[in-house]
Each structure stands twice: as C-alpha cells, then as structure tokens.
N, C-alpha and C positions, 0 to 999 in steps of 0.2 A: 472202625479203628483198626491199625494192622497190629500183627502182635509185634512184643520186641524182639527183637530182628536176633536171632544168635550168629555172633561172629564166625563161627566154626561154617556154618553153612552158608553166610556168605563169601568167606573166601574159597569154598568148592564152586561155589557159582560164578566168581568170577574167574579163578582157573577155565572152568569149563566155556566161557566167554571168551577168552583168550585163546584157546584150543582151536576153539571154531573158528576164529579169523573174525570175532563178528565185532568190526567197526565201522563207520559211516561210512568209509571208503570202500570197502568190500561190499555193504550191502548198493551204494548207488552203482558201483559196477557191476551187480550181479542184476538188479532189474531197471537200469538206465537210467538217466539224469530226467527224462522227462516225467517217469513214473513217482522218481523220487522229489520233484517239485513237487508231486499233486496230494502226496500221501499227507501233508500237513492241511492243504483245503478239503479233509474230508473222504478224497478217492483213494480207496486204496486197489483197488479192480488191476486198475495197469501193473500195479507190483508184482500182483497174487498171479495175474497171466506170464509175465514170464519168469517164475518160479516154477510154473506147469512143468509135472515129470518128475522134478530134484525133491531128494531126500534126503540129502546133503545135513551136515550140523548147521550150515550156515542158512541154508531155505528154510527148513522146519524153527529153526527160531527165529528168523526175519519173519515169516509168518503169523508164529506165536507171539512173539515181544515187542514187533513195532508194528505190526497189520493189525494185531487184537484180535487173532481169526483162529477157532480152535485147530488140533492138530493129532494124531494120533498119539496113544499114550505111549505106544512102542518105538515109535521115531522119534518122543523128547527123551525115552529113555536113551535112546544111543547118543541123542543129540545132548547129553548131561548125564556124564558117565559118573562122575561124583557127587554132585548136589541131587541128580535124578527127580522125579515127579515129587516124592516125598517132600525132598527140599523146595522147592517153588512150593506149595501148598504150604509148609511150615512156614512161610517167610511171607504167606499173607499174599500170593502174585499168581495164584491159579486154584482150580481145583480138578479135582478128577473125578468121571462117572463112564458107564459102560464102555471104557477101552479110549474115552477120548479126554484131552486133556482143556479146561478150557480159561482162558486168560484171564484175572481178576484185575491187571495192572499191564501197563506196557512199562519197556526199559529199553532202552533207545539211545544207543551209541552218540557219544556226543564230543568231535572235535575241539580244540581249543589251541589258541597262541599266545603267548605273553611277552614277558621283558624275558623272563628266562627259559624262552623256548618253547616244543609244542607238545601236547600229550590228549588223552580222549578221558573222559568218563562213560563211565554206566550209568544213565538219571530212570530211577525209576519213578511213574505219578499215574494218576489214574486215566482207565480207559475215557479214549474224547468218542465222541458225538458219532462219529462210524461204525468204529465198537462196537457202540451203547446202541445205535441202529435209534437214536431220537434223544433229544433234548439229557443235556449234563446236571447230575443232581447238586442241590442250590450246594454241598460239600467239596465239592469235587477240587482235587488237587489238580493244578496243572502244570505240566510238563515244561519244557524248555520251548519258549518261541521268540519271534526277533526281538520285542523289548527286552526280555531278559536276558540273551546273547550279549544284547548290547550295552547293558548297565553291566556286566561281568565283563566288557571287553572296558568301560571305564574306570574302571576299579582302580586306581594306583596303585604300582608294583613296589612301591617304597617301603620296608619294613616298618613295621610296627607291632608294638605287646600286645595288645589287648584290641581284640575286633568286636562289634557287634552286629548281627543282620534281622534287621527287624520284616517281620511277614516272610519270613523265609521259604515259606510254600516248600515245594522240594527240594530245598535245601543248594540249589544249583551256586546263586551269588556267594555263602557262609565256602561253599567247596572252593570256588575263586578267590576268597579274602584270605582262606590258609595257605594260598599258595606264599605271601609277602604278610601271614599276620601269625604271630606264636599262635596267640588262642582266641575262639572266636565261640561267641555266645549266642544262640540263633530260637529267635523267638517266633511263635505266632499263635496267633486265638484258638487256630484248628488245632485239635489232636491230632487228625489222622496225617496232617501237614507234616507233624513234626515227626511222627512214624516215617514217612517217605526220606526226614532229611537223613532224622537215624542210620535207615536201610543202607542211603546213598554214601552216606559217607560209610559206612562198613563196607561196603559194596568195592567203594572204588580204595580201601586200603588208606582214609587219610584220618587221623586222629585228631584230638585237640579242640572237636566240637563239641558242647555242650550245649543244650534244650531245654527254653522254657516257654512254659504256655501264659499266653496273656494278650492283652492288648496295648499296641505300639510301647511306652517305655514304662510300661506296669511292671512287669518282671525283673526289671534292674530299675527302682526306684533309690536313689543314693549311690548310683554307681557312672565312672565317667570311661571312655574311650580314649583309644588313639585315633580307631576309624570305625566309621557308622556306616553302613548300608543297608540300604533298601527298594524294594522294587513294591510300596504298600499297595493295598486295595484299593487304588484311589477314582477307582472309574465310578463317573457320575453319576447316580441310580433314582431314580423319582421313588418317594417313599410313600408308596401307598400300595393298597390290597392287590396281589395278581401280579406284583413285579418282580420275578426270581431276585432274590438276595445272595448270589452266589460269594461264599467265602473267599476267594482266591483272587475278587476286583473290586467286591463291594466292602470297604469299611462301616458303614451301619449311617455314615451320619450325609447330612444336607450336602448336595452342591459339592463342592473341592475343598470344604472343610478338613478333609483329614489329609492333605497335604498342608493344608495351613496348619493345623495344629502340631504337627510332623516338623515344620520350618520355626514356629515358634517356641517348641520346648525342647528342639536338639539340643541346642547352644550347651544348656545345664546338662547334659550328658557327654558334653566332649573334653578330653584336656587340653589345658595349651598347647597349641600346634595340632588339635587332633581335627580330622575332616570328616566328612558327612556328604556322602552321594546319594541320589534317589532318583527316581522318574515319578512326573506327576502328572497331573490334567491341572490346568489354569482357567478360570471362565473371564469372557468381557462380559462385566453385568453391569446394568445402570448406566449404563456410557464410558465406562472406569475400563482400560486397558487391560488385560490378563498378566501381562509382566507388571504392569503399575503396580497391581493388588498383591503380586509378590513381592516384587519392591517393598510395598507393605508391610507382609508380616515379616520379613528378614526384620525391621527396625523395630520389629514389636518385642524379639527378642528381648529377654531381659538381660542375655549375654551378650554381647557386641561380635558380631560375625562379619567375616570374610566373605561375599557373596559373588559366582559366578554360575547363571542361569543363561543354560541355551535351550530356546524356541525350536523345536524338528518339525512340526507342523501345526496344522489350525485345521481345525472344520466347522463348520455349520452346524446350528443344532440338529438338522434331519439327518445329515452325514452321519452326526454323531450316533444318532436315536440308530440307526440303519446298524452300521457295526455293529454297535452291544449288542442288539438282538438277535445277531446273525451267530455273534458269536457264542452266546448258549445255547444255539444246535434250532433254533425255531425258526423254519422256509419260509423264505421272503416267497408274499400272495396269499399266507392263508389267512383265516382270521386272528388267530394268536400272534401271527408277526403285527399286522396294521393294530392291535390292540395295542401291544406294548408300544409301537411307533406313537401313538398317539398318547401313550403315558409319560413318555420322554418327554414331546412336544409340550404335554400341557406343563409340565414342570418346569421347563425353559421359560413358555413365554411370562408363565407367574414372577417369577424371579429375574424376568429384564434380562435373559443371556442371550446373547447374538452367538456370539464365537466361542469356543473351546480348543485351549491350547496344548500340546503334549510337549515335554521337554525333559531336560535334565537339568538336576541342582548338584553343584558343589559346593558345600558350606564348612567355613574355617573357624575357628576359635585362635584367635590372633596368638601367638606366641606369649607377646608381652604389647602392650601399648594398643593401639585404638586400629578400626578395620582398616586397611589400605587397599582390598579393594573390591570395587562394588558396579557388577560387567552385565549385563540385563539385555541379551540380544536374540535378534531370529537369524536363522541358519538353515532353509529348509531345500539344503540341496543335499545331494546323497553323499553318504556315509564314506570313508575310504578302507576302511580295514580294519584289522585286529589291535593297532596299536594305539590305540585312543587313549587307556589310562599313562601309559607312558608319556603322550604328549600332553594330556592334562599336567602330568609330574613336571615337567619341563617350562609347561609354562609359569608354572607356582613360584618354581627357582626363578627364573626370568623376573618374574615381578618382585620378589621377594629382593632379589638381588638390586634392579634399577631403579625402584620405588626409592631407594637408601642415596639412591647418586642424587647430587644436584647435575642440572644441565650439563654445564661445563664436565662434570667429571662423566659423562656418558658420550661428550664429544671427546673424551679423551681415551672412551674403552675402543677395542677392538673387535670389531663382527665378523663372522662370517657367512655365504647365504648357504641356508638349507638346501641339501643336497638333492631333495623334491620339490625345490623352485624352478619352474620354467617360467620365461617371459613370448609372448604374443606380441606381434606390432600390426595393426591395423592401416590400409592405407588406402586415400580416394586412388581410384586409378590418374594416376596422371601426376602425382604430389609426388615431392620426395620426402615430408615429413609425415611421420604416421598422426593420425586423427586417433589414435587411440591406444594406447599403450596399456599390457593387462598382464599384471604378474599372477601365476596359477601354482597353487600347493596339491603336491600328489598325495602326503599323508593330511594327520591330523585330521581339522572338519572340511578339508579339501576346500578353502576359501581360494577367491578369485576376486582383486583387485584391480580396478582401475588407477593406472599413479601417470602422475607430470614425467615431463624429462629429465628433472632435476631428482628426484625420487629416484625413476629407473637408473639414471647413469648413477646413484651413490650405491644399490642394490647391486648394481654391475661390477660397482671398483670392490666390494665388501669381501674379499680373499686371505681376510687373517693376518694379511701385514700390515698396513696402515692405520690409526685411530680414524673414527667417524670425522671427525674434526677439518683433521688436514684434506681429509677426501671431500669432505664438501668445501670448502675453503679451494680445490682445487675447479671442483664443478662450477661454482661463484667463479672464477676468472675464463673458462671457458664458455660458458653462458652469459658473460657479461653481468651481471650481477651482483647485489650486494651482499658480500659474503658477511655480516652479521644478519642482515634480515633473514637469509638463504639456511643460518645457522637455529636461527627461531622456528623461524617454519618446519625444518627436517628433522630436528633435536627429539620432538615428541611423537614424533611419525616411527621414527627409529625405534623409539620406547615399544610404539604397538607392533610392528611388525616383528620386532624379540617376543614379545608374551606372544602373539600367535603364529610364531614359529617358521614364519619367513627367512631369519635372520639369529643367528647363534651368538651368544659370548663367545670368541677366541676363547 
C-alpha cells in the first residue's frame, strides 16, 4: 500500500517535472517515435540506447520514471532539486541503497484533448512486466493504456455536479471527469489503487476528488449521480486453482457477469438525465448473441435506461485466452502460458462461448418519461481522434431534440452537412452513372455509408438554408419521382444521419 501522499511534496515534484521539460513530447523526441512505440509492448532497450551519455534532467528521469531502470542517486538529485530522493521514497515511488536510486513505480507523462482544449498529466501506477523483469503481481495497479485513453477521450465534456468512477485504478478517468464534473467520487476494492489515484490527482494540481474503497456501487450505496464512469475489471478469468486473479481486470465473478451486474444496477444510482459510460467484454454463449445478452440486462434494469452500445471488436475464445495471458507478463511457448491457455479454453467450451465482444456503453436515465433510445451496434473500424465524448454529447442532443418532432416538423427543420463529410462516387469504367455512392465521416466513429442518389443529392443540397422538406420535394421533381413516397423514405434516413453526425441542426 503507498503511503498518503503529502501535498507539499507532491507539488515539489511536480515543479521539478515541469523544470525538466519532462512530457510525452520531449521524451518521444529525445529517444524517437520508434523506441517510443515499443516501450509499452515491454522493450525498453531502444529508449535506454539513445539516452546513452545524457545526464540531462530529462534522460535520468525518462530512465527512472518511465523505463523502471535504476539511476544514480547523485543525477536524481540534480535531476529534483526540490522534491529530491527524500521525496520520491516519501511518496511511496522509489527507494535508495549504495548511491543508487531504484524505482518502486513509474509516472509517465500523459497528453490529453478535449472540448476545452489540451493539457498533459503526470499518472503515476505500478512497475509493468519489464521492470519487474517477469510476470505482475495478481495487485498490481495499471497504468494508462489504449482502453483507458479511450473511455477518457468518451467521457462527455457537458457539465455536471456530482461524478462517480468506479474501479478507478489510477485514478486516470475520475482526473477526466473533473475536467466537466464539480466533484467526483472514485472508488475501487484495491487500497493500493486508490493510493495511486490520491498521488495523481495531488500530483497533477486537481482537487475535488474524493476515495472510497469497495466493490462496484458498495461505497455509495443510497447515493445517485449526474455522471458514472467506469473502465471495471471486466476481463473474462476461468475461476479455478493457478489462474492469476489480478485486481486491475479480474472482478472475482463468472464470465461478463460484472458488466452485467455494472448495467443492471446503474440505473438506481443515476439522476434524471444522468449518464453512465463503461467499457466491457460481452460473450456469445449458447447461441444468444453478445449484444442480445446486453440488450438483456439493459431491460432488467429496474430503472428504465437510455441505451447506446457500441461493438470495437470480437475475438475467439483462443484469441482471447492468448491476450490475457500475454498480458500478465507470461511467454507465449513455455509451459505456464499453454497451461493457462488451456484454463481459458476449458472455461469457454463449459459455458458454450464461441466469441467475446469489447465495446463501450452509454447509459441514460431518461429525464422524465420512458427510454427513447435503445442503438445496439458493431463498429469495428478504427478510431478517429480525441473528440469522441464531444460527439457522443452531440449526438444525445440530436436525438433528444428529433425524437420530439413528428415527421413533418423534421422535414420542416433545417440541416446542415458536417464539416468532416466527404462523399466518394464509384464508377464501372465506361458508365456515366456511379455504381456506388459512399458518404465518409473524418470525426466521431469515422462511419462510412453506402447511400442512393436521392440521399446523396439531399446530403449535397443540406447548406443551412433550405428545410429538409422543400429539398427533397425538389430532388422528387428532378429524379422523377414521388415526392411523398421520396418524403417517407428520406424523413428517417435524415433522423440517423443527424444522431450520427453526418448532418447538423441549422
């Protein structure tokens, strides 16, 4: 467990973090984008060689802080002329013996962008698997990686009073939710978890988080939200003798039960209008679909929720089996890997699971009146950027807004096309009409549609002065067609392509 963290010496620490220059961007230019891909799969060799020589503030704690590689005790001192050796030992992040100093934790620069702009953290969590020089103890806090990037880049930037983040590990998403949340309550089972979020939020200068220990919504039992997040233990774990239980993926129970039980007891901790983000694993078992089975427990709620679930990939159960063990630090070939491969496997085929889904949920407690809306999709093309919560926000308003219109009064609003709409035209050589028409979005989930001609030319006319209406009404006379039928057909086409972001309210 780390101790608790004194503010006095984490603001020397991060002065002296600031002094050095020492952010993501400094360090990937000081030992190259290629070294700096590999330092997260484990290598850190390429970094440490071109550091060779420098005793620099910025080498000797790139070294110490994000290599995990000890350093002399006389170069962290120049290199932390205020917090010095003393301070990292007090603070739980190193120790010191004959002249060298040697890292107990990494803390590792970490970029960010939002709706209001860009700025870095300091996340500090425990040494990984290179470090440790073999397998991560079943405790172990983990650091910042791409899921969690990316539920913090989902996060909506909308104000709101009261936040909570359940399984907070080190505390990265609860740092995200104060950016747009007064106060945020950040829980997990692990102590030493909740130590790291402590550290990090003193560390980076942000107040207003509060820490408790428990499991999922134990520690705020009577208490409701505006906004929930969470990135929980949800990764699939065969429960039997010899299978690490690591804290920081493993919630304790069967299968994807504790996303299910995650989606079915939010609801009573949200307020009206409050939402609930999460990443989970989904399984197809018995022949039952992995989005069905969520579909599921959404309706089991005893609250009535707003449900919007997107699919980012699928694997196989050996795929799957492969990963998790790779990712506790155990070498695929020896016999500890094939053993646990083969603990995965039996647990799969017991339980009828073919495929294992990863995705994100965002779940609503409707304002006032019954759910409007309920979106259950796979999306497993790549990512576009940083502004993802923003376009979840946009689309909420979208639906929230057209769900209210009847037909008629949505052929009577006015659109505009997102300003990251590009259209494609497909053509046989020799034709002069395209065989295939394909509208493409640069943000959001970067969708790519297939649409008619009568779709693309109203997406074409959609410039903020016309209603939908008159513009298909006009497409109908040029296309020969019946401009009532022309108005059924396109009316709810218009609706989806507003909630995802094609197409704007004027």
């Amino acid at each position: 467990m780390l101790p608790e963290p004194d503010p006095a010496r984490c603001r020397d620490l991060a002065d002296d973090l600031r002094d050095a220059g020492f952010t993501a961007e400094a360090l990937r230019a000081a030992w190259g984008d290629a070294a700096d891909d590999v330092i997260a799969r484990g290598l850190r060799s390429p970094a440490d060689r071109a550091l060779a020589g420098r005793d620099d503030a910025l080498a000797v704690l790139g070294r110490l802080l994000v290599l995990g590689m000890p350093q002399a005790e006389a170069s962290v001192t120049r290199a932390l002329p205020r917090a010095g050796v003393d301070g990292l030992v007090a603070l739980g992040l190193a120790t010191r013996a004959d002249g060298e100093v040697r890292p107990l934790a990494v803390v590792r620069p970490q970029s960010y962008a939002d709706a209001d702009g860009t700025g870095q953290w300091w996340i500090a969590s425990d040494l990984d698997e290179a470090a440790l020089g073999g397998p991560l103890p079943e405790d172990h806090v983990l650091g910042v990686g791409g899921a969690s990037l990316t539920l913090a880049s989902l996060q909506l930037p909308t104000p709101a009073a009261r936040g909570l983040d359940i399984g907070a590990g080190c505390g990265i998403q609860a740092l995200r939710a104060r950016r747009s949340v007064a106060h945020v309550i950040a829980t997990d089972i692990s102590a030493r978890a909740l130590g790291f979020t402590r550290l990090n939020a003193l560390l980076n200068g942000v107040d207003g988080i509060d820490v408790r220990q428990g499991s999922l919504f134990e520690p705020v039992i009577g208490e409701r939200f505006d906004r929930i997040v969470s990135n929980p233990p949800f990764v699939i774990t065969p429960r039997v003798d010899g299978v690490p239980a690591y804290e920081y993926r493993d919630g304790g129970m069967e299968g994807d039960d504790v996303v299910a039980a995650f989606v079915r007891s939010v609801g009573t901790h949200l307020e009206p209008g409050g939402v609930a983000q999460l990443l989970g694993n989904w399984e197809t078992r018995a022949g039952v679909d992995g989005l069905d089975r969520v579909r599921a427990w959404v309706a089991e709620s005893p609250v009535p929720l707003d449900a919007w679930v997107v699919e980012r990939e699928s694997l196989d159960p050996l795929s799957y089996a492969e990963l998790w063990v790779r990712d506790g630090g155990t070498l695929a070939g020896t016999p500890g890997f094939v053993r646990l491969v083969d603990a995965w496997l039996d647990d799969f085929t017991a339980r009828e699971v073919t495929e294992v889904g990863f995705g994100y949920l965002l779940l609503r407690r409707p304002a006032s009146g019954e759910p409007t809306l309920s979106r259950f999709e796979r999306l497993h093309q790549g990512l576009s950027g940083d502004s993802l919560g923003t376009h979840l926000a946009d689309a909420l308003a979208a639906h929230d807004r057209l769900s209210s219109l009847e037909d008629a009064e949505v052929a009577a609003s006015v659109f505009v096309v997102a300003p990251d709409v590009t259209e494609a035209r497909h053509h046989v050589p020799g034709q002069e009409d395209p065989t295939v028409i394909e509208l493409r979005q640069g943000g959001g989930f970067g969708r790519a549609l297939a649409v008619d001609p009568g779709l693309a030319a109203l997406v074409g006319a959609c410039d903020g002065e016309l209603p939908a209406g008159v513009l298909i009404d006009a497409i109908a006379e040029l296309l020969g067609a019946d401009a009532s039928a022309l108005r059924a057909d396109l009316v709810p086409r218009v609706r989806e392509l507003a909630f995802t972001g094609f197409l704007r309210l004027a």
